[in-house]
Structures are given as C-alpha cells and as structure tokens.
C-alpha positions in Angstrom: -218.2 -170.4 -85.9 -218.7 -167.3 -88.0 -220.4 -163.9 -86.4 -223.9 -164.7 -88.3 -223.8 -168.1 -86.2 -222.7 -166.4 -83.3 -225.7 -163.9 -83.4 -227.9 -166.5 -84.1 -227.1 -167.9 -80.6 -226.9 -165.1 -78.7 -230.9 -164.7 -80.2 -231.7 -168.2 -79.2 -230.1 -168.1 -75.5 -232.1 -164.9 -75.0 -235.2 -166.3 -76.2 -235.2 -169.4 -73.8 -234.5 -167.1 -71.0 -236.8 -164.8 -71.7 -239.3 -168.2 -72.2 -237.9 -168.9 -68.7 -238.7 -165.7 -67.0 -242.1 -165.8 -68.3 -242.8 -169.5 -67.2 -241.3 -168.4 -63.4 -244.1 -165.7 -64.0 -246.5 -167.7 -64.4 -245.6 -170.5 -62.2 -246.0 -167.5 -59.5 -248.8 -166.5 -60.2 -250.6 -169.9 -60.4 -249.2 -170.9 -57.1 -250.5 -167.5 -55.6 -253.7 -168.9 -57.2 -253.6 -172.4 -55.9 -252.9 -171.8 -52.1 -255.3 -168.7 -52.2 -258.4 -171.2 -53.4 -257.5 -174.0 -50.9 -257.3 -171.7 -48.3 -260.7 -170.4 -49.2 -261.8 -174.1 -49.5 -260.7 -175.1 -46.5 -262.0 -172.3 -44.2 -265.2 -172.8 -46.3 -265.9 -176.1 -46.3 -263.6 -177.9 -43.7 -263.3 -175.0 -41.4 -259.3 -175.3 -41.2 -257.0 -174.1 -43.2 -252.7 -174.3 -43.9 -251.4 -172.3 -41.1 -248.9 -170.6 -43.1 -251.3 -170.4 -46.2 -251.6 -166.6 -45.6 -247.7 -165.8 -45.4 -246.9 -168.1 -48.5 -248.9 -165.9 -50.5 -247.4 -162.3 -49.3 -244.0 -163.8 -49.7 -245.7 -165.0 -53.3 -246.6 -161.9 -54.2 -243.2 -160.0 -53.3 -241.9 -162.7 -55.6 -244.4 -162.0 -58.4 -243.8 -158.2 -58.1 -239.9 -158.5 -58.5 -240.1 -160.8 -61.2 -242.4 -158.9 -63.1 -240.6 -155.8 -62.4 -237.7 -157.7 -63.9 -239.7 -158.7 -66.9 -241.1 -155.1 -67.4 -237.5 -154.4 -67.6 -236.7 -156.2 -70.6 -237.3 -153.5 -73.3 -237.7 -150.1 -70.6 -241.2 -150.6 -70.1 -241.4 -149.6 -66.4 -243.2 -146.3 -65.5 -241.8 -143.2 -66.5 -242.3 -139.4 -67.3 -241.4 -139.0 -71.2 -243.1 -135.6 -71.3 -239.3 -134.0 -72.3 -238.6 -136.5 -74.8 -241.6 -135.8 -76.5 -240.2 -132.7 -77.7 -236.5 -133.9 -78.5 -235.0 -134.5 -81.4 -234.3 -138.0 -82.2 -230.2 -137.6 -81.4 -231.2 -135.5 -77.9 -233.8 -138.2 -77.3 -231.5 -141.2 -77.6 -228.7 -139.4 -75.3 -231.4 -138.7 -72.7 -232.7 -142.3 -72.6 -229.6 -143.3 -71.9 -228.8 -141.2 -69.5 -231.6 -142.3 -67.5 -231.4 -145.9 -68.3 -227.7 -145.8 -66.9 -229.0 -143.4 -63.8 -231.8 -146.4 -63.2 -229.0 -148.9 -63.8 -227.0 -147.0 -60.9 -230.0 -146.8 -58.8 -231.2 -150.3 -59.1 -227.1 -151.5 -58.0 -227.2 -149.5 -54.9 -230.9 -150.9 -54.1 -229.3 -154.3 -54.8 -225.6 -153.7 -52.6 -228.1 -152.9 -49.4 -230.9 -155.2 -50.3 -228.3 -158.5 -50.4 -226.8 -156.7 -47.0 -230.1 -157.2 -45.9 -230.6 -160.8 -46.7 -227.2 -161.6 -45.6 -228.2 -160.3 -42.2 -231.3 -162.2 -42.4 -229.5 -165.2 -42.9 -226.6 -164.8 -40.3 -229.8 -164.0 -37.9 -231.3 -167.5 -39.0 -234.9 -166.9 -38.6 -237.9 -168.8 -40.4 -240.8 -167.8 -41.8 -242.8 -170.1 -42.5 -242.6 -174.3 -42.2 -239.2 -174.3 -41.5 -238.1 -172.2 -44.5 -235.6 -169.5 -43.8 -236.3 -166.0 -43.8 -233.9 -164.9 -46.1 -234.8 -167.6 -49.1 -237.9 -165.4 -49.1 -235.9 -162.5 -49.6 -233.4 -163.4 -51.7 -235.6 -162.2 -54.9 -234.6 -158.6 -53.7 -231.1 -158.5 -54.8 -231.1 -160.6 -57.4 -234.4 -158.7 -59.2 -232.7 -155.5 -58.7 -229.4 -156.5 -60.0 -231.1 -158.4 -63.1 -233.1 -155.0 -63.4 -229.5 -152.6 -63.1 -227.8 -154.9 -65.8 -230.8 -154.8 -68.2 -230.7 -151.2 -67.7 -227.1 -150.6 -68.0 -227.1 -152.3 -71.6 -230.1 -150.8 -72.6 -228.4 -147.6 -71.8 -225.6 -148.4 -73.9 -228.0 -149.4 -76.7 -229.7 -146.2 -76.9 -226.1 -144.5 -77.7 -225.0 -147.1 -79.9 -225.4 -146.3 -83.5 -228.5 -148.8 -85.4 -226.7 -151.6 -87.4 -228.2 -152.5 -90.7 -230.3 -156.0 -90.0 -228.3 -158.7 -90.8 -228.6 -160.6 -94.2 
C-alpha cells in the first residue's frame, strides 16, 4: 500500500466517523424528542405518564450537549475571543491558535482525569438513576467527550504549526 492509498483511508475512516458522530447526534436528539411528546401525550390524554420520562431527558440532554460539544470540536468551532488574531499576521496568528488549541487540549485532559474520577466513584457507589440503569452510564459521556474534545484539540494544535502541504495529485 503506497502513501496516496494510505491517505485515501485515513479520509474514508474519518469520514464514517464523523458520519457516526453526527447519526449519535441525531439519534439524541430524536429520542429527547420522542419521550418529551409521549410524556406530553400521556399526561394529556391518559393522565399518566413514564415515571422516569423527565430524568431520561435531562440525562438526554447532558448527552446531546457533550456530543455536540465534541462535534463543534471537529474544526475549532467552539466559542472563542479572536479579537487579537484579527490583527496578527498570518505566522503570529497560526503560533497563537496553537497555543490555545494545545492550552484547550490541556484543559479539556484535566476536566477529563477528574470527570472519569468522578464516574468511577459513581460506579464504586452503585447508585441508579433511573429503571434500574446505573448512575454512572449516565455519566460516562463526561470523560469520554472531554477526552475526544482534548485529542481533537491537541492535533488541531499541531496542525496550525505544521507547514500547509501541497494537495495531493
């Protein structure tokens, strides 16, 4: 296998798991949907409801923020101040870019260390949260977002010192 090959599926891994990431997204997002509008149609209509309806959906929603704080992550597109770059050259630019990326990277590993702590406590506590699902499986998007989001910053640090290659033939 030659490095044009090579490349080629390096492309097509990323592409399925950024495919995959997007699908988990969505699949979030429609479940947050789903249990939200039975619970509405069943306190409407039936006057019941799913008793842990209501804690399915927070824990939902922590898992849609993580993820799409992990997708936001893919290219540096989470909130930041740019107001010094703006006024950088392009060299000073990419060296400060970096330097942030690899700060957020360091950040984001620390929030991960303590955050799997966490969830290892959780687990060693044993408690449940909701229909006989364990605590920390709820959690457990914590970590692994912010270690996802550390890695994904660590490279893209390294990419914004790297020299640009010429695009291949």
């Amino acid at each position: 296998m030659n490095k044009t090959d090579t490349i080629a599926h390096i492309k097509k891994a990323r592409s399925l798991l950024l495919r995959i990431e997007d699908g988990f997204l969505v699949t979030l997002l429609l479940a947050i949907l789903a249990m939200a509008v039975t619970q509405i149609v069943l306190r409407n209509v039936f006057e019941t409801g799913i008793i842990w309806g209501d804690v399915l959906v927070r824990i939902l929603v922590l898992w849609i923020g993580m993820t799409g704080a992990v997708v936001a992550s893919r290219r540096g597109e989470h909130i930041n101040v740019d107001i010094l770059t703006r006024y950088l050259s392009a060299a000073a630019r990419s060296v400060v870019s970096s330097v942030v990326s690899i700060l957020t990277a360091v950040v984001c590993s620390v929030a991960s260390f303590y955050s799997f702590k966490f969830v290892a406590a959780e687990a060693e506590f044993g408690g449940s949260a909701f229909a006989g699902i364990p605590v920390w499986i709820c959690q457990v998007i914590i970590p692994i977002g912010f270690a996802v989001i550390a890695l994904r910053y660590f490279l893209l640090g390294i990419q914004y010192i790297l020299p640009p290659r010429p695009p291949a033939e």
